[in-house]
C-alpha positions in Angstrom: 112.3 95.2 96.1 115.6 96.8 94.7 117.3 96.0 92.1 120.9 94.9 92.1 123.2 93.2 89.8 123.3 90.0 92.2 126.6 89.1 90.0 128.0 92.0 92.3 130.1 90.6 95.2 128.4 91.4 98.9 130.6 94.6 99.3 129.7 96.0 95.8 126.0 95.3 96.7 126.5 96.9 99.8 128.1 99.9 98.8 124.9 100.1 95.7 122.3 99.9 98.5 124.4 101.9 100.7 123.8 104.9 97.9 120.4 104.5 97.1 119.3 104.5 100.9 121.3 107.4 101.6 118.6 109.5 99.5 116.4 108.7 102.4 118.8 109.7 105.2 122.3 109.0 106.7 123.1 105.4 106.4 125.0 103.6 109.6 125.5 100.2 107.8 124.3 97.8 105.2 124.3 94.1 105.7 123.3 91.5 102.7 122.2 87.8 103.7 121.6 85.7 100.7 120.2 82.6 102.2 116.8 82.0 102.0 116.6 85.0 100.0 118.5 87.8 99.3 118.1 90.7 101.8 119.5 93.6 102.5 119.6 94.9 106.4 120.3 98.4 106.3 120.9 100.8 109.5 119.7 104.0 109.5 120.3 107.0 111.7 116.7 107.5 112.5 113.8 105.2 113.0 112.0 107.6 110.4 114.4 107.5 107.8 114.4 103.3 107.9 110.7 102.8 107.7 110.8 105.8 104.8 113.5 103.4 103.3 111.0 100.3 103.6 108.2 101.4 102.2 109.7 103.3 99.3 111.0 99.6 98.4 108.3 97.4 99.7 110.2 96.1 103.0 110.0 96.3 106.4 111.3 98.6 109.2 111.6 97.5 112.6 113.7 100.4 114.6 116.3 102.0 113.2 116.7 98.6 110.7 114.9 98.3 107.2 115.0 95.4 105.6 114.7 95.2 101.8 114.2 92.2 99.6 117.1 92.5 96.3 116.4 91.3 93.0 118.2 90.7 89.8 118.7 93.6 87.4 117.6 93.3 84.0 120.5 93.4 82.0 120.0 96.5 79.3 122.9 95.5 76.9 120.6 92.2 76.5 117.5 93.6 76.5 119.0 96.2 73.7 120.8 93.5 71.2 117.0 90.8 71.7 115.0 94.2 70.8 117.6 94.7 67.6 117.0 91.2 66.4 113.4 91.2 66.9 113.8 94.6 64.4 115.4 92.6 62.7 113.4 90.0 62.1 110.1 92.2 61.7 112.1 94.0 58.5 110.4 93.8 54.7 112.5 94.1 51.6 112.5 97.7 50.7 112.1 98.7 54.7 114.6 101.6 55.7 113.8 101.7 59.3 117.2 102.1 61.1 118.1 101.0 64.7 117.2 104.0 66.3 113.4 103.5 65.0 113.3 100.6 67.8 111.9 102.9 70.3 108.7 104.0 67.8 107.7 100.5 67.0 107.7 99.5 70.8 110.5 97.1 71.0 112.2 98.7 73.8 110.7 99.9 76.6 
């Protein structure tokens, strides 16, 4: 799977997977499909370079076409200001850890 912010419109997504597949190869065209799931179908210039594509992402290459399965990015500003409460919380009178400590006690990874 890839992950993408699916919050992206088709053409933003497209132009993200467009990038990251073109560190396999040269890239002829991307194509998303969100219904059942979201997919991305993505042209390559060699058969080679689209079944590279697929398994570096756990899809499936059928000719010069890899198809990819997209997922939702973690969102880091989140993930950043739930690992500062949880500091926060975990605090003792008299404690002078500081933000930048949050990586040392393991509350973000």
């Amino acid at each position: 799977m890839l992950q993408v912010d699916l919050d992206a419109t088709d053409f933003e997504i497209e132009q993200f997977v467009a990038q990251r597949s073109s560190e396999v190869g040269r890239v002829i065209s991307v194509r998303i499909h969100r219904s059942p799931f979201l997919l991305a179908l993505i042209d390559m210039a060699r058969w080679e370079q689209a079944h590279e594509l697929a398994s570096r992402f756990g899809g499936s290459g059928f000719d010069t076409w890899a198809i990819v399965r997209l997922e939702q990015v973690m969102n880091k500003a989140i993930s950043l200001s739930h690992a500062a409460h949880n500091l926060h919380e975990r605090r003792q009178p008299g404690d002078r850890r500081q933000l930048g400590d949050c990586r040392s006690q393991g509350a973000v990874n």
